[in-house]
VOFI-49086 format. One line per 8 residues: number of its first residue (from 1); for each residue z, x, y of N, C-alpha, C, O, CB. Coordinates in steps of 0.02 Angstrom, whole numbers, plus 50000, padded with zeros to 5 digits. Glycine has a CB too. Example, Ala and Ser with C-alpha at 12.3 -4.5 7.8 and 13.67 -1.06 7.14 Angstrom:
1) 50390:50660:49716:50390:50615:49775:50390:50660:49835:50423:50712:49834:50452:50565:49776 ~ 50354:50642:49888:50357:50684:49947:50394:50645:50002:50402:50670:50057:50286:50704:49970
END
This chain:
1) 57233:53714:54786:57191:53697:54731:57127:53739:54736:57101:53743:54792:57175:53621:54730 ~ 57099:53769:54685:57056:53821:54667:57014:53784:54630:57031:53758:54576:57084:53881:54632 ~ 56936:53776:54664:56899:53727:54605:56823:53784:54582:56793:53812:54629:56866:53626:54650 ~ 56808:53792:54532:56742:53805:54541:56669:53762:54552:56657:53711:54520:56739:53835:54496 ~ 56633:53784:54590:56566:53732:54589:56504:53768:54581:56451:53744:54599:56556:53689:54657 ~ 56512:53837:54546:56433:53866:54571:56448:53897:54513:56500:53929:54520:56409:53915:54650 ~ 56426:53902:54456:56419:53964:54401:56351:53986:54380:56337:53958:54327:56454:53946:54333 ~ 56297:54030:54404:56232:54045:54383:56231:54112:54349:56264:54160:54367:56186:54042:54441
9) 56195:54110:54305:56158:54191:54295:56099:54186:54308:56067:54140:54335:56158:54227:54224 ~ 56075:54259:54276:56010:54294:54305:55983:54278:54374:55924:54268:54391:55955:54278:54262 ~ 56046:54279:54416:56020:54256:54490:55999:54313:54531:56036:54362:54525:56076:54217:54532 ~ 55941:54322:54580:55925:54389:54626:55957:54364:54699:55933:54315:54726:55828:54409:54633 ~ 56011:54400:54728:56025:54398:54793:55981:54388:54824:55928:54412:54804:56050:54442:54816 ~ 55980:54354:54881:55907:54364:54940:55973:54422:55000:56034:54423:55010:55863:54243:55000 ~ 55918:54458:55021:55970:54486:55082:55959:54441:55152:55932:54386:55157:55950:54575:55103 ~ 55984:54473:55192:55983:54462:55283:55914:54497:55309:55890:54469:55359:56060:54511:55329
17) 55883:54544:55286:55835:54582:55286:55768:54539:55280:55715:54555:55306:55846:54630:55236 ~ 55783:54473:55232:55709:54430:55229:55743:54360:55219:55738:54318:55174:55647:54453:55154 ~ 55781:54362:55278:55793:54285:55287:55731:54273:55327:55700:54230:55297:55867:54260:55327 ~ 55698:54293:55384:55652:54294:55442:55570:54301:55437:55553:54359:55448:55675:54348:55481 ~ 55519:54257:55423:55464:54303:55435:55460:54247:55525:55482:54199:55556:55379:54302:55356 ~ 55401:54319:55522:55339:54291:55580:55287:54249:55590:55230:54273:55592:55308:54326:55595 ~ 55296:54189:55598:55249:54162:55612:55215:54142:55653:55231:54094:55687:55251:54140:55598 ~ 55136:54188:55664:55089:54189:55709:55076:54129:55729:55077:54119:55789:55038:54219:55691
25) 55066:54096:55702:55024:54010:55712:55078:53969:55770:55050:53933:55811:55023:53948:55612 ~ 55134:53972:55772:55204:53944:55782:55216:53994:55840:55230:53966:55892:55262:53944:55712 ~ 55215:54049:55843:55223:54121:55891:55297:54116:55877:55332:54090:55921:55195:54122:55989 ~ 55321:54133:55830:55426:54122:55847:55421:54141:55752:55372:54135:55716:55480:53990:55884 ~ 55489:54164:55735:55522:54193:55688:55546:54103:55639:55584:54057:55653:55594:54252:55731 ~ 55512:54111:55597:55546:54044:55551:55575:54081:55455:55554:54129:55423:55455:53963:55539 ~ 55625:54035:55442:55650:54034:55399:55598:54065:55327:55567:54017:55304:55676:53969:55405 ~ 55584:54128:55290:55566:54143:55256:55568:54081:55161:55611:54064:55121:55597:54207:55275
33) 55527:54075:55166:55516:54054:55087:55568:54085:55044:55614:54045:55035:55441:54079:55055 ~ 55579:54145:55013:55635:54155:54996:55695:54135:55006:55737:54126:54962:55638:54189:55000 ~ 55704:54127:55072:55743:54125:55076:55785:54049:55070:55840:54034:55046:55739:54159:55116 ~ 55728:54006:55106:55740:53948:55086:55757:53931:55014:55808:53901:54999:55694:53918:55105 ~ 55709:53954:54965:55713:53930:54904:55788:53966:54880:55819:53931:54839:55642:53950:54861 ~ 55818:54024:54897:55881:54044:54866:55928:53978:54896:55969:53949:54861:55907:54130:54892 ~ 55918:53963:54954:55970:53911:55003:55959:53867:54952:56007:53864:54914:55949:53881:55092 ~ 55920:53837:54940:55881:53778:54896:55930:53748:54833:55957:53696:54815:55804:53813:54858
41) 55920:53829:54808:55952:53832:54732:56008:53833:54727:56027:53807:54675:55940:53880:54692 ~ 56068:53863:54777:56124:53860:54790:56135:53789:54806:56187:53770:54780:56140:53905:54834 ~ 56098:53734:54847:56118:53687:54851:56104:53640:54795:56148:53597:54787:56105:53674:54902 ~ 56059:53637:54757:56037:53597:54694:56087:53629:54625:56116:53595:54583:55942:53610:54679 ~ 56086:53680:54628:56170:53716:54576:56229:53695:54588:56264:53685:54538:56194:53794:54585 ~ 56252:53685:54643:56327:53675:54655:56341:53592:54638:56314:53539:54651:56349:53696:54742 ~ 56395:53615:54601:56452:53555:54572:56470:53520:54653:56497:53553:54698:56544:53601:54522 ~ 56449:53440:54661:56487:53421:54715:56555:53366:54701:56559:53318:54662:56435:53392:54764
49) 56607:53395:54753:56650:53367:54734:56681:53317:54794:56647:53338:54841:56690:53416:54705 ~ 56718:53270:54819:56755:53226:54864:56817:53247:54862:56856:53270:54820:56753:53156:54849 ~ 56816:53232:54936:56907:53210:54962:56951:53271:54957:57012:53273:54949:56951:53147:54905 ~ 56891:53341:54965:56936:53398:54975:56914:53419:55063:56864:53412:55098:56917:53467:54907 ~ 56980:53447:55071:56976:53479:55148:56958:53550:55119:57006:53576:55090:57057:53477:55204 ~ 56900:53588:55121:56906:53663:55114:56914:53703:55166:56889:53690:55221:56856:53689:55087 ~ 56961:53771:55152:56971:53800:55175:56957:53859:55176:56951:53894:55226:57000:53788:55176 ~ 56947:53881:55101:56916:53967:55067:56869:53960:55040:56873:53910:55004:56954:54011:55014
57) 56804:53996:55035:56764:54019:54985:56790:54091:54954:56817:54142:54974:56693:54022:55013 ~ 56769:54067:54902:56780:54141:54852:56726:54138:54837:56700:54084:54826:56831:54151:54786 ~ 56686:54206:54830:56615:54212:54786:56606:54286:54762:56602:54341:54791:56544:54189:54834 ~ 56603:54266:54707:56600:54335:54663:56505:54335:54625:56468:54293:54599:56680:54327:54582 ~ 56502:54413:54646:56408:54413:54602:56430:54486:54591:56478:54521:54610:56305:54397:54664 ~ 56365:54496:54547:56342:54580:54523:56278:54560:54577:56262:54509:54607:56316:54606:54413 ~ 56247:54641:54571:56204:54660:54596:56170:54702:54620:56202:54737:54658:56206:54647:54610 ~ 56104:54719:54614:56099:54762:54663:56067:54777:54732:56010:54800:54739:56089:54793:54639
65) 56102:54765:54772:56119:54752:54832:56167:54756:54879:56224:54762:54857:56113:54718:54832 ~ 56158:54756:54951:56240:54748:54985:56272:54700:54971:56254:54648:54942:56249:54744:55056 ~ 56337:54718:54995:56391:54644:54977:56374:54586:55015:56384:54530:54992:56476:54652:54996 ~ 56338:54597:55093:56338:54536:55123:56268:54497:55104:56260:54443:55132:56348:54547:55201 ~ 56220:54520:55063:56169:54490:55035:56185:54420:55031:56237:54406:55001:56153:54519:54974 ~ 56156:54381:55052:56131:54324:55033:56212:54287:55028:56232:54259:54977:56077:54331:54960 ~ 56254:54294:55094:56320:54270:55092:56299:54193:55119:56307:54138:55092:56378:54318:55140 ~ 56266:54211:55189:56250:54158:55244:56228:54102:55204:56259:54050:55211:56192:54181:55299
73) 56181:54104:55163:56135:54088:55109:56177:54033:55070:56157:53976:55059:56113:54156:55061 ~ 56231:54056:55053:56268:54025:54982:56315:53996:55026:56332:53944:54999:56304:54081:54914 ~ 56353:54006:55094:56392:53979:55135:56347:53910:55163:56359:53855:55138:56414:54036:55188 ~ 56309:53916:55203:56275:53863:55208:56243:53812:55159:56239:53752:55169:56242:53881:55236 ~ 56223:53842:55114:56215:53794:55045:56266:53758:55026:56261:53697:55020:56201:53828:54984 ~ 56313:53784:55014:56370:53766:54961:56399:53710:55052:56410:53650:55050:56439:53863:54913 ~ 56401:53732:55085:56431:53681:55144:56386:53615:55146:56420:53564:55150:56428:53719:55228 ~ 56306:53601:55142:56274:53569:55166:56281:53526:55104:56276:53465:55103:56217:53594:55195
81) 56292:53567:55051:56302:53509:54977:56354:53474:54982:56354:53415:54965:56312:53540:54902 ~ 56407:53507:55007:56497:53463:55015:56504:53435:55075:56563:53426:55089:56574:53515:55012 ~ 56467:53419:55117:56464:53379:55192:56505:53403:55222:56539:53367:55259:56475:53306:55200 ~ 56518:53478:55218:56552:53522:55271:56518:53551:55337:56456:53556:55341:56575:53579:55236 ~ 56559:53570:55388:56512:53629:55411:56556:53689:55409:56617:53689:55399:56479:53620:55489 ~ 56524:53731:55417:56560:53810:55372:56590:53818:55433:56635:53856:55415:56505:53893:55338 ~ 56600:53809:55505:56655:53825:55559:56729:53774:55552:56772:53764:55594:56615:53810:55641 ~ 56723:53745:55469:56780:53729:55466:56824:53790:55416:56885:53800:55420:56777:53656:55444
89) 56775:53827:55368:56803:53872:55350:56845:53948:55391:56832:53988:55436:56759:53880:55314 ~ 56908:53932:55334:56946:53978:55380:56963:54052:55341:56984:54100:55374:57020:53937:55403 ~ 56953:54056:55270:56937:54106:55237:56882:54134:55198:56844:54090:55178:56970:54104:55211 ~ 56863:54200:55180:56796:54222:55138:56819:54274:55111:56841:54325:55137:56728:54239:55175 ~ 56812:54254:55040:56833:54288:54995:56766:54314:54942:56736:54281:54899:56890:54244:54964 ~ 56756:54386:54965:56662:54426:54931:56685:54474:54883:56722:54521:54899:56601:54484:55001 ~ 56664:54464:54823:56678:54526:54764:56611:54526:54741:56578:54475:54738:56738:54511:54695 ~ 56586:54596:54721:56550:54616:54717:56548:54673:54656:56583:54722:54668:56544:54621:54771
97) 56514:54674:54597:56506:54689:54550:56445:54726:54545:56393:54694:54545:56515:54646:54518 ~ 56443:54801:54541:56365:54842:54560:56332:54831:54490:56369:54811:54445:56372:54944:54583 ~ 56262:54843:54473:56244:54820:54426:56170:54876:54443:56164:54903:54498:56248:54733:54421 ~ 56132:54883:54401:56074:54922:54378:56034:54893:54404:56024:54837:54379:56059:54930:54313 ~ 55985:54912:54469:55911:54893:54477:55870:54876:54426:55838:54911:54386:55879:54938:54505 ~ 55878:54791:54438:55825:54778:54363:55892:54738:54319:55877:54717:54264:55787:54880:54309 ~ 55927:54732:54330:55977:54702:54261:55984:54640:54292:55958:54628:54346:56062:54743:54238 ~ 56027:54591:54255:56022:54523:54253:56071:54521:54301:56109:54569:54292:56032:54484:54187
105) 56096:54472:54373:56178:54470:54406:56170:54385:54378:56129:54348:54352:56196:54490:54521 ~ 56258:54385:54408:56271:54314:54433:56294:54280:54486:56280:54303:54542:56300:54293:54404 ~ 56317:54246:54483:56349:54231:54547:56380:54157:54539:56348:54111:54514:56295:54236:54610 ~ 56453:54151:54568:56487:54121:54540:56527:54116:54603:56541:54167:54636:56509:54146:54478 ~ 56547:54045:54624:56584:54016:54698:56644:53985:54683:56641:53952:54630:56540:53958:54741 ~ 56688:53984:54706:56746:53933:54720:56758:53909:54774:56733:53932:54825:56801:53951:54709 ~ 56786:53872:54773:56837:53850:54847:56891:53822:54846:56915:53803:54793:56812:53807:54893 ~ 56921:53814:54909:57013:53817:54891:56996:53754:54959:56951:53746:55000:57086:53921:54911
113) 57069:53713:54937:57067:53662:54969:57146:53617:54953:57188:53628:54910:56998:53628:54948 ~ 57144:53584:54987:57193:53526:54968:57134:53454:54998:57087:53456:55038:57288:53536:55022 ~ 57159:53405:54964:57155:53364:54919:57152:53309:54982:57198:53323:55020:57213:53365:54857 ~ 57116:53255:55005:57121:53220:55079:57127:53143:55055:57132:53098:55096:57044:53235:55136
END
């Protein structure tokens, strides 16, 4: 079973590049504002659903950016919304659609599962 739960536009990837700042006050590396807020939105967007065992993510975006942009991001979101943890996932499925610096992407999730 193939469900969708995530359909957005005009969404901006966050990368791996600014998941991290520095924080002096703290002396240690904490979770960037961006980045949180992309985690955020992935989790307040996604369709939640019951009584599935998942097994695959599929996630398809445009962009411009690398493909692994802002994967971790939408994996952990989309897990923490469905009371998963993502070391139960056993497939990842990334398509990637190049798009014009400056143009609108989307980004759009599934997951595959049977039914518990």
């Amino acid at each position: 079973m193939t469900t969708q739960i995530l359909d957005l536009e005009n969404v901006r990837m966050v990368g791996i590049n600014n998941k991290y700042i520095w924080n002096p006050k703290m002396g240690r590396l904490i979770l960037s504002r961006e980045y949180r807020d992309f985690k955020n939105m992935i989790i307040t967007c996604t369709t939640k659903i019951e009584d599935v065992k998942i097994e695959g993510i599929y996630i398809w975006f445009s962009g411009y950016c690398d493909i692994d942009a802002g994967i971790k991001a939408i994996i952990d979101g989309v897990c923490e919304k469905l009371g998963v943890n993502d070391r139960e996932i056993t497939r990842l499925h990334v398509n990637k659609l190049p798009i014009k610096r400056g143009q609108a992407g989307y980004l759009k999730v599934y997951i595959e599962g049977d039914k518990v």
